[in-house]
C-alpha positions as CSV (number, residue, x, y, z in Angstrom):
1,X,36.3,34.3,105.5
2,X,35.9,35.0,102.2
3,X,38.7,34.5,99.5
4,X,40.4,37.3,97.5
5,X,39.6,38.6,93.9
6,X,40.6,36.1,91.2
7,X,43.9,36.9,88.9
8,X,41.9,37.8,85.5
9,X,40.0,40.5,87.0
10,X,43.1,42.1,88.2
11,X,44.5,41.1,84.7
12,X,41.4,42.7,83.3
13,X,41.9,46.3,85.2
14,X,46.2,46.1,84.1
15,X,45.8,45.0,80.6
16,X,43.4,47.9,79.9
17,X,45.7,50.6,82.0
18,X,48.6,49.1,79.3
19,X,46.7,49.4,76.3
20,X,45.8,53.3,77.7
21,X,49.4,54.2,78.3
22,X,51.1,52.0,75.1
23,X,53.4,52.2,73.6
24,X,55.4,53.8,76.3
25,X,54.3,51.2,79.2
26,X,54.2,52.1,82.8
27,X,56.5,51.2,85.7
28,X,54.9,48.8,88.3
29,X,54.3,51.9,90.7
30,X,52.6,53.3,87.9
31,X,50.5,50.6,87.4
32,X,49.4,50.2,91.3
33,X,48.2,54.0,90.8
34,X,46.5,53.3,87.8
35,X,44.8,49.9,88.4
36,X,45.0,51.1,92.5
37,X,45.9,47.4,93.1
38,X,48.9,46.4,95.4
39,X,52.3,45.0,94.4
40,X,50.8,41.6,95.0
41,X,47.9,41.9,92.8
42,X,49.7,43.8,89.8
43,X,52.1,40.9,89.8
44,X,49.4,38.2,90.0
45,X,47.3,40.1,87.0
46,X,50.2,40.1,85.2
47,X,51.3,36.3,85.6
48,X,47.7,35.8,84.5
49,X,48.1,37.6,81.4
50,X,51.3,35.7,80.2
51,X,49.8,32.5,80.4
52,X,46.6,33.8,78.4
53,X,49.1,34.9,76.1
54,X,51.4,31.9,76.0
55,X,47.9,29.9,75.6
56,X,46.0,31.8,72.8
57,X,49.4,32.5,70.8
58,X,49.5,35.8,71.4
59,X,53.0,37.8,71.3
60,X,54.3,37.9,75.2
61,X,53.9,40.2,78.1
62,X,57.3,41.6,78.7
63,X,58.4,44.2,81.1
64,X,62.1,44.6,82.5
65,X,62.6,45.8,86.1
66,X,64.4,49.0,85.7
């Protein structure tokens, strides 16, 4: 059985739905529309993104949950 799709290129489809919608940021069911990615996979693109930011320097991902 074959494995899923790796964390960057779901990182690849939310970073550029962010940079499309900055700077007023989508909600997480915004980005599932928008990326059409689950829960799951919006959450592991954007784990991947904060540690490409922590590693490269880069100013953090931040999002709060309301």
């Amino acid at each position: 059985m074959g494995r899923g799709v790796p964390a960057h290129v779901h990182a690849e489809a939310i970073l550029s739905a962010l940079l499309e919608a900055r700077p007023a940021g989508l909600t997480i069911v915004q980005l599932m529309a928008a990326t059409e990615r689950t829960r799951a996979q919006v959450h592991t693109g954007l784990a991947h993104l904060r540690q490409v930011a922590a590693a490269k320097g880069l100013p953090p991902v931040t999002w709060d949950k309301t």
